[in-house]
Short mmCIF file of the C-alpha atoms (twelve columns), coordinates in Angstrom:
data_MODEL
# 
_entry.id   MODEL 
# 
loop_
_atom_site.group_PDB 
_atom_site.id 
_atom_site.type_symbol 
_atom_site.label_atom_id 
_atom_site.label_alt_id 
_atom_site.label_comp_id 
_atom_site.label_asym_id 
_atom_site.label_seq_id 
_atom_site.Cartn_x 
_atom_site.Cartn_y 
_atom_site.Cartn_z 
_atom_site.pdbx_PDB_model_num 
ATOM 1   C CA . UNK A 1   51.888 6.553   54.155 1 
ATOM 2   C CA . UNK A 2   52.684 2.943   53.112 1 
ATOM 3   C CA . UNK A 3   49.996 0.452   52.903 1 
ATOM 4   C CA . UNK A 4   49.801 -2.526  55.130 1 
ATOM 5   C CA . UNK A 5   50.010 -5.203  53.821 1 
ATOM 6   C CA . UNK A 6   48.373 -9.323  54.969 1 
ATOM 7   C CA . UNK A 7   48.451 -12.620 54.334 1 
ATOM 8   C CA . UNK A 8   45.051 -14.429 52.876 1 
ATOM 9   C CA . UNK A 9   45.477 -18.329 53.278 1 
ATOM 10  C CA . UNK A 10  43.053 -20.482 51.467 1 
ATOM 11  C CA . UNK A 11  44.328 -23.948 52.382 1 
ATOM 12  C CA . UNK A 12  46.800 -26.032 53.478 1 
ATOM 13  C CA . UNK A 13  48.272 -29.368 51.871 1 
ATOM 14  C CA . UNK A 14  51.535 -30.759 50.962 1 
ATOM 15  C CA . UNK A 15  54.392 -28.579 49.423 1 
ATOM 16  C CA . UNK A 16  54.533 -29.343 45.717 1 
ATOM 17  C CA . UNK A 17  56.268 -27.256 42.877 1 
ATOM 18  C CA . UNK A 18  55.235 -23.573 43.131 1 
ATOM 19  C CA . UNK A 19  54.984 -23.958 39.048 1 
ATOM 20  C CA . UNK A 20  51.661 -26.446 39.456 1 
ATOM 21  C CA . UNK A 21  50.117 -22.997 40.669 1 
ATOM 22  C CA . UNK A 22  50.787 -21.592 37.238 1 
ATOM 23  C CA . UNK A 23  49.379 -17.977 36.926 1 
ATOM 24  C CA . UNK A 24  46.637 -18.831 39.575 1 
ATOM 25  C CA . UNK A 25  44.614 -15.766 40.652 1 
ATOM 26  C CA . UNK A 26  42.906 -15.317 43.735 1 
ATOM 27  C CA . UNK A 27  40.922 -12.952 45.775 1 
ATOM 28  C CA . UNK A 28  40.834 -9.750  43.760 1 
ATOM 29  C CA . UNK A 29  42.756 -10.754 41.178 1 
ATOM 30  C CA . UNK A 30  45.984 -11.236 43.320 1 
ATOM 31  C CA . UNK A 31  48.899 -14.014 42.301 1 
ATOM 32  C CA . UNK A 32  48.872 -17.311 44.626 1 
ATOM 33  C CA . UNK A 33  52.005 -18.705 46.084 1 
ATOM 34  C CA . UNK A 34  53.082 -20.951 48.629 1 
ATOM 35  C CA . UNK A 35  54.259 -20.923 51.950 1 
ATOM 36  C CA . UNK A 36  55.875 -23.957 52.976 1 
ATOM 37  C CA . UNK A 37  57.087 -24.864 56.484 1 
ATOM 38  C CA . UNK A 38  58.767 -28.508 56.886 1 
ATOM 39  C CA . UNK A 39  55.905 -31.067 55.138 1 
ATOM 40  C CA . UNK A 40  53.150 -28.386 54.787 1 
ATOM 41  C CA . UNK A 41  52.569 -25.710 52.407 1 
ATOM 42  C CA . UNK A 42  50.131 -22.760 52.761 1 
ATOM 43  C CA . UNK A 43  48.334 -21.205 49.489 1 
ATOM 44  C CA . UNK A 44  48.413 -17.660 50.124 1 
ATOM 45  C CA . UNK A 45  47.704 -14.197 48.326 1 
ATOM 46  C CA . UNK A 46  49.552 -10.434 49.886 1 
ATOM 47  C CA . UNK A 47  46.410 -8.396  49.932 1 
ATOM 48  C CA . UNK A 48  45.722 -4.807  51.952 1 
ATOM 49  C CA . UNK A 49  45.317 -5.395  55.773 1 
ATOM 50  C CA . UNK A 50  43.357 -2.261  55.029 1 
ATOM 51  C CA . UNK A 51  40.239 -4.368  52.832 1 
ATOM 52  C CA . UNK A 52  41.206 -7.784  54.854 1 
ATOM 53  C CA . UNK A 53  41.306 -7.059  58.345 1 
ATOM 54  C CA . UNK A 54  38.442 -7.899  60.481 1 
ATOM 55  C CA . UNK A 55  37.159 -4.701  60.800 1 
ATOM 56  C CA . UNK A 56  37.253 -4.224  56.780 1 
ATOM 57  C CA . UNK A 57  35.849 -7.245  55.911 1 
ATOM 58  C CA . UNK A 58  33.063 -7.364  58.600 1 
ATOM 59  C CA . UNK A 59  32.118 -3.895  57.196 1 
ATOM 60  C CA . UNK A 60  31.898 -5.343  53.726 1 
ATOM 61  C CA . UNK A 61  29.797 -8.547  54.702 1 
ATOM 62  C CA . UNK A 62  26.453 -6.775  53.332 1 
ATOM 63  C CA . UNK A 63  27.681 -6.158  50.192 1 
ATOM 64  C CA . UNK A 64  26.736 -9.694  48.541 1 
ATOM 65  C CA . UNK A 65  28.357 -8.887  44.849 1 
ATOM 66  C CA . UNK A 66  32.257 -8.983  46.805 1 
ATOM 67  C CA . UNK A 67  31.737 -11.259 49.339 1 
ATOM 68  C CA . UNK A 68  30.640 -13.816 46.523 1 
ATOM 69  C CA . UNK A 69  33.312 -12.701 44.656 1 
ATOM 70  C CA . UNK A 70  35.802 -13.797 47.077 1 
ATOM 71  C CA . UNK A 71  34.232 -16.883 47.914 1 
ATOM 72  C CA . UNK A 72  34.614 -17.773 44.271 1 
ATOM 73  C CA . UNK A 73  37.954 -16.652 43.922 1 
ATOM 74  C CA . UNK A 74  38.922 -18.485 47.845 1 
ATOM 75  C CA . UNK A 75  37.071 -21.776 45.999 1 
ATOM 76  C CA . UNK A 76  39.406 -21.452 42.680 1 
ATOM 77  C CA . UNK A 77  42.478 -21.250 44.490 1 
ATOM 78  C CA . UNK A 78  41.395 -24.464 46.830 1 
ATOM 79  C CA . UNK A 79  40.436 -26.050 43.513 1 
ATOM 80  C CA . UNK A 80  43.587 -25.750 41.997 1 
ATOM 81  C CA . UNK A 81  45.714 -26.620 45.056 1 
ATOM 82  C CA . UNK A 82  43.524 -30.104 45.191 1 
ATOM 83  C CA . UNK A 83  44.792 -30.516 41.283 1 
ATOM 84  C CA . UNK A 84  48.315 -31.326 42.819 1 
ATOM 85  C CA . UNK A 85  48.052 -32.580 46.996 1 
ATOM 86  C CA . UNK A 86  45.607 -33.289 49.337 1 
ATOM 87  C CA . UNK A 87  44.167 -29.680 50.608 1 
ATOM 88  C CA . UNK A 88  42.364 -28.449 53.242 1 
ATOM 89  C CA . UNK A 89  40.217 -25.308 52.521 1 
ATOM 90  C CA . UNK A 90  40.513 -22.804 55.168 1 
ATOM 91  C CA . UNK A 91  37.617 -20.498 56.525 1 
ATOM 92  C CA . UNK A 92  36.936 -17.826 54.145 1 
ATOM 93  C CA . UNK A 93  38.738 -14.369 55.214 1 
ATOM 94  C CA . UNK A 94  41.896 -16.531 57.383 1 
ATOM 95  C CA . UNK A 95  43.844 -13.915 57.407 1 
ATOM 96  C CA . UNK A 96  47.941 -13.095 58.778 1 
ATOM 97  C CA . UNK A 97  50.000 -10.748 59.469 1 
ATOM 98  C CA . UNK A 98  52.919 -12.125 57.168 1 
ATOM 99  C CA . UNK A 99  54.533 -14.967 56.018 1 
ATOM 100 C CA . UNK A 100 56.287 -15.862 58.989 1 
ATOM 101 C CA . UNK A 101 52.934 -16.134 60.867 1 
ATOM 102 C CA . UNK A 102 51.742 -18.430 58.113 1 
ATOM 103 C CA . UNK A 103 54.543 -20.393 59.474 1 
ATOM 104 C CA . UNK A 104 54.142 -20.079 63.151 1 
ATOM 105 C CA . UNK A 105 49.997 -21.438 62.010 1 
ATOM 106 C CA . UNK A 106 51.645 -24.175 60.204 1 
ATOM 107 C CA . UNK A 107 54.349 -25.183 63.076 1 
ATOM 108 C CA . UNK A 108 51.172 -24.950 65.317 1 
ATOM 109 C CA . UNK A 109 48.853 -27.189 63.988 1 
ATOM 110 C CA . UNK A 110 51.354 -29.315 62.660 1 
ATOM 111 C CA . UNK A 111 50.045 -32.343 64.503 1 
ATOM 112 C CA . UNK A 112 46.252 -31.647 63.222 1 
ATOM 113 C CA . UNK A 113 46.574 -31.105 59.839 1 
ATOM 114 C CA . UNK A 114 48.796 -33.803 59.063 1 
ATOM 115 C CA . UNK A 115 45.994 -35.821 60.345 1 
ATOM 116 C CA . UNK A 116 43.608 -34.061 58.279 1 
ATOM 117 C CA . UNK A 117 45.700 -34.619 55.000 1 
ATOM 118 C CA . UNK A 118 45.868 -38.341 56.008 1 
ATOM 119 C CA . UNK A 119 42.190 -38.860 56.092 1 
ATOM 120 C CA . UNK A 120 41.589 -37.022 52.931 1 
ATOM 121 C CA . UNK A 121 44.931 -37.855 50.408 1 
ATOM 122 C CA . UNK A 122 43.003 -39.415 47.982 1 
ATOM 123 C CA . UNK A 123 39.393 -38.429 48.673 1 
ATOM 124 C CA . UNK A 124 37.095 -36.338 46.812 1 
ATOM 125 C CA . UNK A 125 33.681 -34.664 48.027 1 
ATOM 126 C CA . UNK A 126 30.584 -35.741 46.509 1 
ATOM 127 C CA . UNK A 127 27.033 -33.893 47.405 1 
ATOM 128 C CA . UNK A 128 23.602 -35.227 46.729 1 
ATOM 129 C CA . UNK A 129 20.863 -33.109 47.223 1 
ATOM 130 C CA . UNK A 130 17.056 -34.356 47.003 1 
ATOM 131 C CA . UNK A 131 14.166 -32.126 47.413 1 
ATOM 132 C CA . UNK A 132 10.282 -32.727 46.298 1 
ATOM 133 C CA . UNK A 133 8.928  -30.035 43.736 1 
ATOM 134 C CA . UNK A 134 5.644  -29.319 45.772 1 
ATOM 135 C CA . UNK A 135 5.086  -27.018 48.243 1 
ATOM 136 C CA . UNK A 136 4.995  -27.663 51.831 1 
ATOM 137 C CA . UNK A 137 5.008  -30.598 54.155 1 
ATOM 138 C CA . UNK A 138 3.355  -31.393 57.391 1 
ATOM 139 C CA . UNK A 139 5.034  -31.693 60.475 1 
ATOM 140 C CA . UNK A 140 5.622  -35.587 61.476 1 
ATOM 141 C CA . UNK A 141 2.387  -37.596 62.926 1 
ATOM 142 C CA . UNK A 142 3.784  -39.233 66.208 1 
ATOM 143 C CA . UNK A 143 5.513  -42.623 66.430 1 
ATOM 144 C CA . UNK A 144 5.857  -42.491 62.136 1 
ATOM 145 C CA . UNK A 145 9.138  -44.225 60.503 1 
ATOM 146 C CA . UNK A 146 10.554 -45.046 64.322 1 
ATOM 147 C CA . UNK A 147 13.799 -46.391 63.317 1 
ATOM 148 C CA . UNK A 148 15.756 -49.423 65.650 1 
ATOM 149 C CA . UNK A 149 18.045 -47.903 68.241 1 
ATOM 150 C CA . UNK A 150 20.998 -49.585 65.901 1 
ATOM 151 C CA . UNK A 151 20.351 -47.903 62.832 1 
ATOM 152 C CA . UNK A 152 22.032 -44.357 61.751 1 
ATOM 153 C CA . UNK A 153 19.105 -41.809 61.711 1 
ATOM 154 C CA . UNK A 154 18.681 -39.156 58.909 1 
ATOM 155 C CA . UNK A 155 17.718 -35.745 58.428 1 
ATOM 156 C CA . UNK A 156 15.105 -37.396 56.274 1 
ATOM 157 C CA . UNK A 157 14.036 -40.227 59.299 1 
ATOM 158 C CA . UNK A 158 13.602 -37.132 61.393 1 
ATOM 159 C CA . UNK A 159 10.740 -35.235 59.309 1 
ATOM 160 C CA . UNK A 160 9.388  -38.391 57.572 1 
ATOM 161 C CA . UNK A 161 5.840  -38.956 58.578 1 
ATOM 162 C CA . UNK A 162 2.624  -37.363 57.329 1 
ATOM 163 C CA . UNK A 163 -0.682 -37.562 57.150 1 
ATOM 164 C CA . UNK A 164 -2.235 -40.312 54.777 1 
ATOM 165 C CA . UNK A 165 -4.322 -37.924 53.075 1 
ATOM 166 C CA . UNK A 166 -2.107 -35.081 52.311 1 
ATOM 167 C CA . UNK A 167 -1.963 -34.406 48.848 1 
ATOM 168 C CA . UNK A 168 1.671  -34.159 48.754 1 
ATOM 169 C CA . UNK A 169 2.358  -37.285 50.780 1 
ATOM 170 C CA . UNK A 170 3.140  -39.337 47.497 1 
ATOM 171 C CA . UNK A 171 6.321  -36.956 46.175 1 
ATOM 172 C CA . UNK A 172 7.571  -36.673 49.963 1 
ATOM 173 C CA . UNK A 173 7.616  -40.355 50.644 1 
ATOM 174 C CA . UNK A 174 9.434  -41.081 46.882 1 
ATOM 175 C CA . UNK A 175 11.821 -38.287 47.787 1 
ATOM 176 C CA . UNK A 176 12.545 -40.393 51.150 1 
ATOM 177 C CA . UNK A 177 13.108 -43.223 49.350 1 
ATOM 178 C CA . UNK A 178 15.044 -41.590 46.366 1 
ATOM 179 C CA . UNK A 179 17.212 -40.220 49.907 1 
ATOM 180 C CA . UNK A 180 17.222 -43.962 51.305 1 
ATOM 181 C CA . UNK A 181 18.679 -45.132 47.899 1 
ATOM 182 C CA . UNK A 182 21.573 -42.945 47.543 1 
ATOM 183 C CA . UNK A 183 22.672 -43.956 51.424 1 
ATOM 184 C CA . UNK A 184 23.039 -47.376 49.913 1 
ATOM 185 C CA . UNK A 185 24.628 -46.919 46.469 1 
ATOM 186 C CA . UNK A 186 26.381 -43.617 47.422 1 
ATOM 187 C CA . UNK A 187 27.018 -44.568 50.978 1 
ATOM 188 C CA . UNK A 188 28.416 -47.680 50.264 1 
ATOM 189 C CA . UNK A 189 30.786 -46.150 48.143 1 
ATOM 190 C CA . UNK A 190 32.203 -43.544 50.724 1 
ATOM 191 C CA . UNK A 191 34.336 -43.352 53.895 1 
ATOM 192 C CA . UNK A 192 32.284 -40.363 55.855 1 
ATOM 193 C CA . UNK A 193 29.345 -38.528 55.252 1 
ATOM 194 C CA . UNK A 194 27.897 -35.115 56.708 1 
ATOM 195 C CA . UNK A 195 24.583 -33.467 56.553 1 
ATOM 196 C CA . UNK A 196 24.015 -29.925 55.888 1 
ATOM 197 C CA . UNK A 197 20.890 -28.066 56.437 1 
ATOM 198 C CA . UNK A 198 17.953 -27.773 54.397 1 
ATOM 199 C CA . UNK A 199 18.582 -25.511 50.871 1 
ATOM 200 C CA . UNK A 200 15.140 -25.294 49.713 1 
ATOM 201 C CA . UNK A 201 15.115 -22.004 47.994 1 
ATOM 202 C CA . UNK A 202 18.167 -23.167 45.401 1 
ATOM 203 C CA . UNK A 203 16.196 -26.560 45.317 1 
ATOM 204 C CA . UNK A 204 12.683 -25.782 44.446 1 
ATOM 205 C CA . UNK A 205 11.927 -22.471 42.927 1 
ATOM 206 C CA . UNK A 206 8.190  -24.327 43.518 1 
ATOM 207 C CA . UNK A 207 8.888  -24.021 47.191 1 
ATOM 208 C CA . UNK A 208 9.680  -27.267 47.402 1 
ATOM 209 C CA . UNK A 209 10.940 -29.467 50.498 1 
ATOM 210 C CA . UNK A 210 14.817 -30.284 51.118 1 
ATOM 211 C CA . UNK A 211 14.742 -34.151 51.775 1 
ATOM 212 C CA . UNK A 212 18.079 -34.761 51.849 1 
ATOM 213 C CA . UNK A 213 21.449 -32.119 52.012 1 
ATOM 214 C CA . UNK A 214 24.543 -34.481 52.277 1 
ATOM 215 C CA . UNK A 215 28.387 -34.750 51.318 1 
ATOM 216 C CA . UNK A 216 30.123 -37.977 51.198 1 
ATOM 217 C CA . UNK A 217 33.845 -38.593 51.481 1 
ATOM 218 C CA . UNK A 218 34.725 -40.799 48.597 1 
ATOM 219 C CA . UNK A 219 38.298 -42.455 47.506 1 
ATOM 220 C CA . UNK A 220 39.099 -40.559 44.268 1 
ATOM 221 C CA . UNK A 221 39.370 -44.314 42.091 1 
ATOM 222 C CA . UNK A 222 35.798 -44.873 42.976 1 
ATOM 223 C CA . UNK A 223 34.267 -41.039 41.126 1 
ATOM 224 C CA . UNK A 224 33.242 -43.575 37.650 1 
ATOM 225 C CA . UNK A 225 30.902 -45.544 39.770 1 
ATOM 226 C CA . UNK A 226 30.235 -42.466 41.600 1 
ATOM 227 C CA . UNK A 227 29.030 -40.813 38.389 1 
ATOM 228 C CA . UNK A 228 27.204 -44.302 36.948 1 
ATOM 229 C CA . UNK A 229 25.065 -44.100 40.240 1 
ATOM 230 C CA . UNK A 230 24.353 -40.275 39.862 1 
ATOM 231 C CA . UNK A 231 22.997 -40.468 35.718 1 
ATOM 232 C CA . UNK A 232 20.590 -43.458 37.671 1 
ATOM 233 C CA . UNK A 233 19.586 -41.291 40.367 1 
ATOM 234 C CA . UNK A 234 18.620 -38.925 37.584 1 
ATOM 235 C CA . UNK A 235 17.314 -40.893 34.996 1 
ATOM 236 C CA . UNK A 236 14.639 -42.865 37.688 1 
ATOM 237 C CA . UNK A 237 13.844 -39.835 39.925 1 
ATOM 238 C CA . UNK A 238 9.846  -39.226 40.082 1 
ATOM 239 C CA . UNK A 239 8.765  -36.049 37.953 1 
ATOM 240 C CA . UNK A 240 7.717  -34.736 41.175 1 
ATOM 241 C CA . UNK A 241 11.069 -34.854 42.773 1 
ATOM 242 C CA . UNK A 242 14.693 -33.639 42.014 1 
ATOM 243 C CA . UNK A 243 17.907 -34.980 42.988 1 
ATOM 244 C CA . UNK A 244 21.282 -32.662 41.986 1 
ATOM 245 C CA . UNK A 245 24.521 -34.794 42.477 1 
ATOM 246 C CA . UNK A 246 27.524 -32.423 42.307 1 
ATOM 247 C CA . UNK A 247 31.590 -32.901 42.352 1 
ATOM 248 C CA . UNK A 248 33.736 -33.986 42.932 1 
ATOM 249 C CA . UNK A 249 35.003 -31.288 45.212 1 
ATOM 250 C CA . UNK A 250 37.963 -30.661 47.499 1 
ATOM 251 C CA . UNK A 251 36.339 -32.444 50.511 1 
ATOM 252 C CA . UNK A 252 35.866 -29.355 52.095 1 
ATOM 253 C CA . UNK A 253 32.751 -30.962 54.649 1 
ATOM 254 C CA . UNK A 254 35.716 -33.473 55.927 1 
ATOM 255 C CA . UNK A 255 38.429 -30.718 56.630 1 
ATOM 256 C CA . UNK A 256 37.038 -30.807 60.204 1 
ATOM 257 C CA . UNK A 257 39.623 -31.052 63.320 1 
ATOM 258 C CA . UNK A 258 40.673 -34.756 64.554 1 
ATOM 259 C CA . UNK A 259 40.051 -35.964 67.873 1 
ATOM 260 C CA . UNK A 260 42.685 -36.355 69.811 1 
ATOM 261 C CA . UNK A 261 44.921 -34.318 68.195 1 
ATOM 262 C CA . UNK A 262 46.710 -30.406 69.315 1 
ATOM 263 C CA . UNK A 263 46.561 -27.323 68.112 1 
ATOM 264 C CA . UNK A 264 46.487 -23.821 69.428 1 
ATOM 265 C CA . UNK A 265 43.218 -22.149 68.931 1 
ATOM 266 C CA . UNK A 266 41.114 -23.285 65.697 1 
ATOM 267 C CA . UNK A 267 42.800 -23.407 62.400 1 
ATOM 268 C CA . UNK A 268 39.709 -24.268 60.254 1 
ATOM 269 C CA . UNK A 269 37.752 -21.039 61.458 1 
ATOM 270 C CA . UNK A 270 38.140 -17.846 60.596 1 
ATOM 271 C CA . UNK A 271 41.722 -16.240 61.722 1 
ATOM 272 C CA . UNK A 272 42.108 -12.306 61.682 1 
ATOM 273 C CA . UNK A 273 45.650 -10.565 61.134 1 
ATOM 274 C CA . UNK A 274 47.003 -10.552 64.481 1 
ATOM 275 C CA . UNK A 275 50.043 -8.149  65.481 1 
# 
């Protein structure tokens, strides 16, 4: 019996020459093409409905060695595409039935991801991370680092506050205003920013405490001043705490859906093969 075949889609962006993919491979080793439809093109790979369906995959989400695997391979392909148009990454494992329902998701969301591409043509995701490289922190004292109802709060406003004689109060407080630092120079640099949750494990093999998580949507033009800032950040951060400042990145923490605009179902999340 014949095997089924599927459609893995990786992003979305702007047709451009199917040449610019070069010999692009993606999950499993598979050649990357495009799928265009009127003024969008799909990256896609043909892989087995029988290993990508949402049965298979679901059964395969324990085994951490492939799933990574893919997730590099899904990040490669989004890389690449970024090279030549303004992409948005897709939810790992959005899978079709065939190319024509590529097409019927692209006709579909027309309206929203045309929006999308607007807000990010250009753009390039940057991600700061700050943790402190001592264990522990106490939970906030009440009233501590009350902000004015004007200002943005922070992850970091949030758990800021500890006890004046905690031994690790003076790396927590520089870490906060390491964190406070990098709203202003990074910040003022960028169009968006999101938060993410705490990574400490990556961060602090000390069992350190995740300060700040965040991504910042920044115009391409401005990544030299992006990466002045970032050898700063480094070079003045307190021996007891660490900032990592990574990218720049497809802006895959902006590839969100825009108010106001249509779609049929949600493009951005996962999407089984459908009959």
């Amino acid at each position: 019996m014949e095997e089924r075949n599927s459609v893995y889609v990786y992003a979305v962006a702007r047709p451009f020459p199917q040449t610019g993919l070069g010999g692009a491979r993606g999950v499993d080793g598979r050649p990357v093409g495009l799928v265009a439809e009127g003024d969008l093109a799909a990256a896609v790979s043909t892989v087995p409905l029988s290993a990508y369906g949402e049965a298979a995959f679901r059964a395969r989400l324990a085994d951490v060695d492939w799933l990574e695997s893919v997730a590099r391979a899904h990040h490669r392909v989004v890389d690449e595409v970024s090279q030549h148009a303004a992409v948005i990454p897709l939810a790992l494992a959005t899978v079709r039935e065939s190319a024509e329902h590529v097409r019927e998701l692209l006709r579909a969301e027309h309206g929203r991801f045309t929006a999308i591409l607007a807000r990010l043509s250009g753009r390039v995701e940057w991600r700061v991370r700050i943790a402190t490289r001592s264990p522990g922190a106490p939970g906030p004292r009440p009233n501590a680092g009350a902000s004015s109802p004007s200002a943005p709060r922070r992850p970091y406003d949030a758990r800021r506050g500890r006890a004046p004689h905690a031994i690790h109060d003076e790396p927590w407080h520089a870490a906060v205003a390491l964190a406070r630092r990098v709203d202003d120079l990074v910040g003022g640099l960028a169009e968006a920013r999101e938060d993410h949750p705490p990574l400490d494990a990556p961060l602090s093999a000390a069992g350190g405490t995740t300060v700040m998580n965040a991504s910042y949507l920044v115009p391409a033009e401005r990544t030299p001043r992006v990466l002045r800032i970032a050898e700063r950040l480094r070079a003045g951060a307190p021996r007891d705490v660490r900032v990592v400042v990574s990218g720049p990145w497809a802006p895959y923490s902006f590839a969100m859906p825009i108010p106001g605009t249509t779609g049929s179902g949600d493009p951005l999340a996962p999407v089984q093969a459908r009959s």
